[in-house]
LOVO-230281 format. One record per residue (C-alpha): residue in three letters; y, x, z; residue number from 0. Coordinates in steps of 0.1 Angstrom, whole numbers, m for minus. Layout:
<rs>
<r residuo="ALA" c2="Y" c1="X" c3="Z" num="NUM"/>
...
</rs>
This chain:
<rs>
<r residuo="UNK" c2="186" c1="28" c3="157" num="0"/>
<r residuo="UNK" c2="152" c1="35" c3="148" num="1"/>
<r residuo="UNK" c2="141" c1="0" c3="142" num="2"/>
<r residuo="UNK" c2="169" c1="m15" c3="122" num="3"/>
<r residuo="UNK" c2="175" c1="m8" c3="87" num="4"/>
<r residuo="UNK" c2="208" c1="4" c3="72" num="5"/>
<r residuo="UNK" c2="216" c1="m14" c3="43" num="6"/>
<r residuo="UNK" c2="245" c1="7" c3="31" num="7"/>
<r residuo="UNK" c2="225" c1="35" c3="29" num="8"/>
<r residuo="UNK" c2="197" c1="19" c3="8" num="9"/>
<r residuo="UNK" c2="224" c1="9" c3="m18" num="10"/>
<r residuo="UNK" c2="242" c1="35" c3="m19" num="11"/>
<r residuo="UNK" c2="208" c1="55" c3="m31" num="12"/>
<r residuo="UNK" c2="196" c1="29" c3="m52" num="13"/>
<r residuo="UNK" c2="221" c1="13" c3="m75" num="14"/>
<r residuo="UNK" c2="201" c1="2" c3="m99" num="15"/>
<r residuo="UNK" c2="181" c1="m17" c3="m79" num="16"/>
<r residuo="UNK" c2="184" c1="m53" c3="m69" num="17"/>
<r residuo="UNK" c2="178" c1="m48" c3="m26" num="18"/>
<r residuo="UNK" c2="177" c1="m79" c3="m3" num="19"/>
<r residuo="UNK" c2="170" c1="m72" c3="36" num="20"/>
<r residuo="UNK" c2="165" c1="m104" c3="50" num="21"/>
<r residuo="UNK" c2="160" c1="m111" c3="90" num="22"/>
<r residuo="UNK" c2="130" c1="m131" c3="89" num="23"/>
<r residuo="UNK" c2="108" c1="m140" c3="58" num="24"/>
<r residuo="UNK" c2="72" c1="m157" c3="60" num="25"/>
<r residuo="UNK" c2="63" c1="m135" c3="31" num="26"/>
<r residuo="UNK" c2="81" c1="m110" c3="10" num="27"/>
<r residuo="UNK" c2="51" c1="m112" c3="m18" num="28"/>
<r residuo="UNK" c2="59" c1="m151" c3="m16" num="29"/>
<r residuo="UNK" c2="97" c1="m150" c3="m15" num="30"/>
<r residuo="UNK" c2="100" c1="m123" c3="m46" num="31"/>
<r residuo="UNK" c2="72" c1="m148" c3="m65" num="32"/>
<r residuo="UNK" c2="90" c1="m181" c3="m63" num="33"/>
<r residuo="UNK" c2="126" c1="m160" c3="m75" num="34"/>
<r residuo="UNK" c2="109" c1="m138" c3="m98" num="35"/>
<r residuo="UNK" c2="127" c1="m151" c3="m126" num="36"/>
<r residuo="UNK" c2="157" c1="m148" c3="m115" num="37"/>
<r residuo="UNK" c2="153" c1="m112" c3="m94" num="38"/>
<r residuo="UNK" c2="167" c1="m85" c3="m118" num="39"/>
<r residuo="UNK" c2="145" c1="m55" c3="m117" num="40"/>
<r residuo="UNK" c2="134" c1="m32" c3="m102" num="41"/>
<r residuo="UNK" c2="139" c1="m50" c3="m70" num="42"/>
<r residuo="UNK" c2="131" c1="m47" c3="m33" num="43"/>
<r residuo="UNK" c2="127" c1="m67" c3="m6" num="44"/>
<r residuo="UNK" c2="126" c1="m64" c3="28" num="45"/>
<r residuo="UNK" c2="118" c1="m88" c3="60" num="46"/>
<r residuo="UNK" c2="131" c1="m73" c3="89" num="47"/>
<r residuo="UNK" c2="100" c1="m97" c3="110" num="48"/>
<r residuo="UNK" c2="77" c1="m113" c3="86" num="49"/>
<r residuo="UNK" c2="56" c1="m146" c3="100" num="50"/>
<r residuo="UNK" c2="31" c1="m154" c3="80" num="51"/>
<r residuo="UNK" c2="19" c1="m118" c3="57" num="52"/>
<r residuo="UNK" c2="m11" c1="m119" c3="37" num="53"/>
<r residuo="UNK" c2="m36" c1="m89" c3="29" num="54"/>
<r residuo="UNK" c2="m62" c1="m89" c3="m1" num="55"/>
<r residuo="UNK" c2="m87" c1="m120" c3="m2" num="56"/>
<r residuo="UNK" c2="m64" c1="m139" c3="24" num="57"/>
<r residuo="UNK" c2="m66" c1="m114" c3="57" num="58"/>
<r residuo="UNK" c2="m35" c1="m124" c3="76" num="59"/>
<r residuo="UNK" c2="m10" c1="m90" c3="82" num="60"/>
<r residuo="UNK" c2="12" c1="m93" c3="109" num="61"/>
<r residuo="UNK" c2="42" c1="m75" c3="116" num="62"/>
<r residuo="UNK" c2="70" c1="m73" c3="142" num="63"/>
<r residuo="UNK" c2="106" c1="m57" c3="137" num="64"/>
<r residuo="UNK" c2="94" c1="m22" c3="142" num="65"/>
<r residuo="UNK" c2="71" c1="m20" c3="112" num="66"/>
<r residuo="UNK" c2="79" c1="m22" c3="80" num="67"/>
<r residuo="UNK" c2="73" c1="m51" c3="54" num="68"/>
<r residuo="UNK" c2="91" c1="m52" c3="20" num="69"/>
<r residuo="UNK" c2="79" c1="m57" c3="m19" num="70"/>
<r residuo="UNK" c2="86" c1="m37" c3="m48" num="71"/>
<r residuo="UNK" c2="88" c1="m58" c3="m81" num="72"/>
<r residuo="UNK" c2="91" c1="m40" c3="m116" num="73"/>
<r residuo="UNK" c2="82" c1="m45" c3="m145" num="74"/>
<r residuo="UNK" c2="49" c1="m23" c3="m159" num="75"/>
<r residuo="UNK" c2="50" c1="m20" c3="m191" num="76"/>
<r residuo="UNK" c2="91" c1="m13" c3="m193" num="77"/>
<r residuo="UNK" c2="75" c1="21" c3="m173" num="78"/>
<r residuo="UNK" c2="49" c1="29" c3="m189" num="79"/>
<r residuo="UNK" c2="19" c1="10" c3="m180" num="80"/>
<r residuo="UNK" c2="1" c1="m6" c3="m208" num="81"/>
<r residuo="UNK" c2="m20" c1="m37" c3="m194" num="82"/>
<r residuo="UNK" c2="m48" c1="m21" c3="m189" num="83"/>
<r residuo="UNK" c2="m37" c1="5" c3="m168" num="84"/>
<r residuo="UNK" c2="m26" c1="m19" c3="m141" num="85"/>
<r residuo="UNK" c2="m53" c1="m24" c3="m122" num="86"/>
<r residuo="UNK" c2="m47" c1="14" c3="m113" num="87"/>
<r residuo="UNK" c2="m13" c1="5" c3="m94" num="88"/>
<r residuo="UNK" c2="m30" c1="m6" c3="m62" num="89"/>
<r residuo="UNK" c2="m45" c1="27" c3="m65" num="90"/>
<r residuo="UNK" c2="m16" c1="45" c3="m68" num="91"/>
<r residuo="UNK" c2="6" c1="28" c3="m46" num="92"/>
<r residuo="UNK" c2="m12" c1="30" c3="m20" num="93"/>
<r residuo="UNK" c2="m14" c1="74" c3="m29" num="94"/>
<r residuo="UNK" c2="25" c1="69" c3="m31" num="95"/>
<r residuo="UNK" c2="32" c1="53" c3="3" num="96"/>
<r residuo="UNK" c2="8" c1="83" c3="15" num="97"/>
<r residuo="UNK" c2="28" c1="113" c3="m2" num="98"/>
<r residuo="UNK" c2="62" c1="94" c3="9" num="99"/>
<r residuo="UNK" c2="56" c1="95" c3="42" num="100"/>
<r residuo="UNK" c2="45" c1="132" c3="40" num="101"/>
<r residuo="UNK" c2="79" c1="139" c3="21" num="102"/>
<r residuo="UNK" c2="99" c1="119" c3="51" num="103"/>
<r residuo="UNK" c2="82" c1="138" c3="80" num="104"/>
<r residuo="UNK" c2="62" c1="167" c3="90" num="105"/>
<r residuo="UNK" c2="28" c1="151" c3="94" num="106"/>
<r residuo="UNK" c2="m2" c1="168" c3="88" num="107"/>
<r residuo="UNK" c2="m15" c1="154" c3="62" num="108"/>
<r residuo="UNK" c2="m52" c1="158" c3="66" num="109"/>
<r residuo="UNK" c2="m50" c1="127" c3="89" num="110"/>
<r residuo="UNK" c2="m37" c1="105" c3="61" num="111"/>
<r residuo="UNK" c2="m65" c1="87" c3="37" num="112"/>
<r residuo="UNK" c2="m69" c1="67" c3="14" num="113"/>
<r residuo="UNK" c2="m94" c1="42" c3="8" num="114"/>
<r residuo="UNK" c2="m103" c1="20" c3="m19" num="115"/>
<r residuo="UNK" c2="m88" c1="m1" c3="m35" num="116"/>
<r residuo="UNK" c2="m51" c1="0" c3="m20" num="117"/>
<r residuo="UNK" c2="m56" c1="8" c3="17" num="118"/>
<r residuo="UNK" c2="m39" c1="43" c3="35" num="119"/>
<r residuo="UNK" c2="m60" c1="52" c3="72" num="120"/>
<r residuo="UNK" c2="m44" c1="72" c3="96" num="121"/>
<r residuo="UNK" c2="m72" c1="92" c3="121" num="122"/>
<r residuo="UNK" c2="m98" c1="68" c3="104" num="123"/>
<r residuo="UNK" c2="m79" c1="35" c3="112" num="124"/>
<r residuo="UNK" c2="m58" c1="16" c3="87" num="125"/>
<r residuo="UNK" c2="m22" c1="21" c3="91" num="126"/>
<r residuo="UNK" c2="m9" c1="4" c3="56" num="127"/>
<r residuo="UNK" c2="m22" c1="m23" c3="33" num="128"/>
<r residuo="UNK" c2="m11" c1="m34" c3="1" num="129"/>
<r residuo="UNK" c2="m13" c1="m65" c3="m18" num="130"/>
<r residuo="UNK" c2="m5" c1="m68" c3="m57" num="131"/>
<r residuo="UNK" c2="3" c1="m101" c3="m72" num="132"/>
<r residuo="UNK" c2="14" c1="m117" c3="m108" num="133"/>
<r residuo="UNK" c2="40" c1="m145" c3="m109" num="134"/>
<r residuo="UNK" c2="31" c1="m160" c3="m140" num="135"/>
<r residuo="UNK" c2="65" c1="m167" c3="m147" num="136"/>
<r residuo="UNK" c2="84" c1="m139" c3="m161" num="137"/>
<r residuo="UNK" c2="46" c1="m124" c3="m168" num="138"/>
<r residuo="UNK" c2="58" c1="m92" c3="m172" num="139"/>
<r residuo="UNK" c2="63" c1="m81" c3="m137" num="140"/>
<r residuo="UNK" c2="42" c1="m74" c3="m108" num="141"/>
<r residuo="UNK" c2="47" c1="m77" c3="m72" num="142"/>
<r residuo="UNK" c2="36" c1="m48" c3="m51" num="143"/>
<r residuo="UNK" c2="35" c1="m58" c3="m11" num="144"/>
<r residuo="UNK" c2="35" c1="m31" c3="13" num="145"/>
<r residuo="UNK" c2="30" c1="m32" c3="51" num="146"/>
<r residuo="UNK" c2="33" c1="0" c3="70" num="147"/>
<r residuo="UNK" c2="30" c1="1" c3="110" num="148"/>
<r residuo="UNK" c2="59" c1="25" c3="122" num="149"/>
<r residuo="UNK" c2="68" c1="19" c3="152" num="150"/>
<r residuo="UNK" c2="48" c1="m11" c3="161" num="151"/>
<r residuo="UNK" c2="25" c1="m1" c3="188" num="152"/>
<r residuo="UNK" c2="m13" c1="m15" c3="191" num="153"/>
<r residuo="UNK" c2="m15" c1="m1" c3="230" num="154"/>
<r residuo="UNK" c2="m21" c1="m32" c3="242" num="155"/>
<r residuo="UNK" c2="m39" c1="m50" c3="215" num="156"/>
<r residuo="UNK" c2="m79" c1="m57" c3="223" num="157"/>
<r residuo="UNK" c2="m102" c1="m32" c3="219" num="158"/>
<r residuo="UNK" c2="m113" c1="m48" c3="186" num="159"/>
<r residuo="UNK" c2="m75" c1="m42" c3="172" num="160"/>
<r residuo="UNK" c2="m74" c1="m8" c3="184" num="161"/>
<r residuo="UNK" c2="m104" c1="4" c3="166" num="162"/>
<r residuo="UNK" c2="m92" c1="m5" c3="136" num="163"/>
<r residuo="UNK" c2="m58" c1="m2" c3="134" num="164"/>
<r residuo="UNK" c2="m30" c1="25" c3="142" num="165"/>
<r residuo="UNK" c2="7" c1="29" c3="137" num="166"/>
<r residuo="UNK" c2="25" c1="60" c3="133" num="167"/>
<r residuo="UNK" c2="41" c1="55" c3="164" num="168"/>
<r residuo="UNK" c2="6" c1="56" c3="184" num="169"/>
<r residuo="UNK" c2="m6" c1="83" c3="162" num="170"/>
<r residuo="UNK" c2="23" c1="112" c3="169" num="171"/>
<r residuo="UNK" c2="44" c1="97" c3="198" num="172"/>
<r residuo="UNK" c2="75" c1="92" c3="188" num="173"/>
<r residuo="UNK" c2="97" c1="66" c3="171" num="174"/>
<r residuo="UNK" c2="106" c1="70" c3="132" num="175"/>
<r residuo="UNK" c2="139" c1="59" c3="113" num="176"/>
<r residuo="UNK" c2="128" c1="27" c3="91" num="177"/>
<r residuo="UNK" c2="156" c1="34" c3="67" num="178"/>
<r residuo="UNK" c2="144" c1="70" c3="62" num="179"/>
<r residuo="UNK" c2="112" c1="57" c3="58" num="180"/>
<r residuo="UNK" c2="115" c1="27" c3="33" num="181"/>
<r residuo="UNK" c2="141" c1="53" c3="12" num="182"/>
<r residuo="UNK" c2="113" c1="80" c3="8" num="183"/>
<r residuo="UNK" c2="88" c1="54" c3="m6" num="184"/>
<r residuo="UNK" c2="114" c1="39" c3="m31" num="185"/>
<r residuo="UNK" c2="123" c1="72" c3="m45" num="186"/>
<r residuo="UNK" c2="85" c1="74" c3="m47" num="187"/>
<r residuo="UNK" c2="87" c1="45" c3="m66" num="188"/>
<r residuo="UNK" c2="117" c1="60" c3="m86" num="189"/>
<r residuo="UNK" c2="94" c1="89" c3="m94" num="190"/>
<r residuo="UNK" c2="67" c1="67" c3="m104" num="191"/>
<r residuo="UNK" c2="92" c1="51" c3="m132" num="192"/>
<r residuo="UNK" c2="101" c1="85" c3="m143" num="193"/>
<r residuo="UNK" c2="74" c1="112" c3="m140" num="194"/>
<r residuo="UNK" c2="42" c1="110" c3="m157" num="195"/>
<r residuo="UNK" c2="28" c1="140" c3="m137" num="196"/>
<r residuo="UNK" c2="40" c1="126" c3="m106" num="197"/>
<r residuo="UNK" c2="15" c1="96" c3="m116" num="198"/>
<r residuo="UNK" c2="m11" c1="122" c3="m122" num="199"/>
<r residuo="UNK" c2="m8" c1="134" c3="m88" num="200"/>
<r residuo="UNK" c2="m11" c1="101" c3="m76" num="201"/>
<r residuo="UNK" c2="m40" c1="91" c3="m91" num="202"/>
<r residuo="UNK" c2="m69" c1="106" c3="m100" num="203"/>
<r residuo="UNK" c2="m52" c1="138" c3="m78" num="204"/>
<r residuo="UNK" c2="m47" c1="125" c3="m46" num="205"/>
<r residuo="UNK" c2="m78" c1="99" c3="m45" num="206"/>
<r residuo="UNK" c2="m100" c1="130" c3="m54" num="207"/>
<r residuo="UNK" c2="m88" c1="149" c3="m26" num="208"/>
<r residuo="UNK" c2="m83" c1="126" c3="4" num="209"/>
<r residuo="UNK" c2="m108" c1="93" c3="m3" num="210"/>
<r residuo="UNK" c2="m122" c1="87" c3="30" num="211"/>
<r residuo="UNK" c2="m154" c1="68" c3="14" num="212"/>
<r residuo="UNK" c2="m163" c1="98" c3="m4" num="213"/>
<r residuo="UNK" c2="m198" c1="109" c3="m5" num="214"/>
<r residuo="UNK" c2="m199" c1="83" c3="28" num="215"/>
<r residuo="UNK" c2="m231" c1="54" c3="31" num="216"/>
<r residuo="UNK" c2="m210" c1="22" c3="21" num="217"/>
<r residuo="UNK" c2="m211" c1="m16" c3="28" num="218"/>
<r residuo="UNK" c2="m200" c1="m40" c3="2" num="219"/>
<r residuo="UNK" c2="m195" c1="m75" c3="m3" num="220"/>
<r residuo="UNK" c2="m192" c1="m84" c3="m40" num="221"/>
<r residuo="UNK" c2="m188" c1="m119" c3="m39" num="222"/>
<r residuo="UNK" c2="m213" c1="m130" c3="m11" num="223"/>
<r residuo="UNK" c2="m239" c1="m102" c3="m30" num="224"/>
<r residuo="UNK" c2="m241" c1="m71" c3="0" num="225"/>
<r residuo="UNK" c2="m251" c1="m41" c3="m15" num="226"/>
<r residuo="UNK" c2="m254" c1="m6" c3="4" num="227"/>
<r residuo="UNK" c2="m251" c1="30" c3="m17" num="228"/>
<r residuo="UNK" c2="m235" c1="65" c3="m12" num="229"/>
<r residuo="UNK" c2="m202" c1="66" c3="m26" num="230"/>
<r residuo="UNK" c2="m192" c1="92" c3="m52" num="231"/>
<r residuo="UNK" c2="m159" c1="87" c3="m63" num="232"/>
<r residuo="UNK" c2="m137" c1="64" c3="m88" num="233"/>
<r residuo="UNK" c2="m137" c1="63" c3="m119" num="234"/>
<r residuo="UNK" c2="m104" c1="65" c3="m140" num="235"/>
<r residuo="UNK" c2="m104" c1="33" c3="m145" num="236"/>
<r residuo="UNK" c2="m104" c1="27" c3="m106" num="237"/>
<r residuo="UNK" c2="m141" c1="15" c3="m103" num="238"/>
<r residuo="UNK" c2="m157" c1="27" c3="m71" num="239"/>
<r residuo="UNK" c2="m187" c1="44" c3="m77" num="240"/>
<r residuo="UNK" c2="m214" c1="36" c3="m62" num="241"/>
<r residuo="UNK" c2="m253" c1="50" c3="m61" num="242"/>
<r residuo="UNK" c2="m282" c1="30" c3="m44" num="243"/>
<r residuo="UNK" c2="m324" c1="38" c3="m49" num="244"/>
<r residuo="UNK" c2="m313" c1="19" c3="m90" num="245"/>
<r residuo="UNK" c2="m289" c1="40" c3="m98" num="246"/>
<r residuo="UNK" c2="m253" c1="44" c3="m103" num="247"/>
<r residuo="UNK" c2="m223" c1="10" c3="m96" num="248"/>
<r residuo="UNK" c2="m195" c1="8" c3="m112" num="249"/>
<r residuo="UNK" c2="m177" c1="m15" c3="m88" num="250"/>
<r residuo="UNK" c2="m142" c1="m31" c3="m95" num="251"/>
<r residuo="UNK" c2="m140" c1="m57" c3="m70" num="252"/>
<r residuo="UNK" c2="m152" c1="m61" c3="m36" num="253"/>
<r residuo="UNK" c2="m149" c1="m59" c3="3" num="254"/>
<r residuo="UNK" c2="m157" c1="m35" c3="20" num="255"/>
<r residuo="UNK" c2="m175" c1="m37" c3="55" num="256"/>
<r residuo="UNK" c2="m191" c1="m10" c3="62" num="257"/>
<r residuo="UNK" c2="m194" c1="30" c3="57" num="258"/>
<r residuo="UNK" c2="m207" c1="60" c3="77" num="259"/>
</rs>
């Protein structure tokens, strides 16, 4: 069945990860942070319905059993990311989830794109966020949560839903496999831990070629400061750039409101 997830499968092409697929979860981010220490890694989990997702800066994400909600936990710097390289991995996942899909189905993939700093749009609405987290305790690991609408469908959400969010399902009209999904993005993942180039292609490659703010009049919010300038890129350390009538922004945290 489209929307339920076949365990055996996952396992069987995964072995050395730790999997859990749980029925119902208030939070995967929250259930892998309270067991981090005991979770061996790398480690998945998914919630089958999850009650009570978060996005970045406390946006609620909602979900029902036909998208997909799981977290990835591994441990950077076991797979080569030094410290300060990890503020790149919102960056990246979010390019990953992106290229995953692609690999799973034939999509064209000019609709897919990214924006910063961990968001993947589908026909300029957002289809996927992502939301990194530390638990403190081990300190060594980090918590990547993803939410992806499959086959969740926003048809009868209000009008301010619709405009700004899709799933895959309303986008191309037809139901997905969850499984085949969620195994594409951990072999991503798998990639990720083993391919430097594949990295490479994730970021700067793919954020260079598909960044929907690009050269596009943006909004921010830096904490409660607006500011308005004409996007031209990141930099590699996953600043968005920024240029207003002072000159050029390196910006490494803020929300964005607006762009055109």
């Amino acid at each position: 069945m489209h929307d339920e997830l076949d365990r055996k499968t996952v396992e069987t092409l995964f072995p050395g990860w730790s999997i859990e697929i749980h029925e119902q979860l208030p939070s995967t981010n929250q259930y892998m942070m309270q067991k981090a220490a005991t979770i061996k890694t790398p480690a998945t989990v998914v919630a089958l319905q999850q009650t009570q997702g978060r996005g970045r800066g406390g946006n609620s994400w909602w979900s029902d059993r036909s998208s997909l909600t799981f977290s990835v936990m591994f441990p950077p710097e076991e797979f080569g990311f030094a410290r300060s390289r990890q503020q790149l991995l919102s960056l990246i996942t979010a390019a990953l989830v992106r290229e995953s899909i692609l690999s799973a189905e034939n999509f064209e993939a000019s609709r897919f794109q990214l924006k910063w700093p961990n968001d993947l749009y589908l026909d300029d609405k957002k289809v996927c966020g992502i939301l990194l987290e530390q638990p403190g305790i081990p300190d060594d690991v980090i918590v990547i949560g993803i939410g992806l609408n499959v086959n969740n469908s926003f048809q009868f959400a209000s009008e301010e839903v619709r405009q700004k969010a899709i799933s895959l399902y309303d986008a191309f009209g037809e139901k997905l496999q969850l499984t085949k999904i969620l195994v594409s993005i951990m072999a991503g993942f798998q990639q990720l831990f083993e391919n430097e180039s594949f990295r490479q292609n994730l970021f700067p490659a793919a954020w260079e070629k598909c960044h929907v703010l690009d050269q596009k009049l943006v909004t921010i919010d830096q904490a409660g400061k607006k500011m308005t300038g004409r996007c031209e890129g990141i930099d590699e350390n996953g600043a968005l750039i920024l240029r207003d009538m002072f000159g050029l922004h390196q910006i490494h945290s803020a929300v964005i409101l607006d762009w055109e």
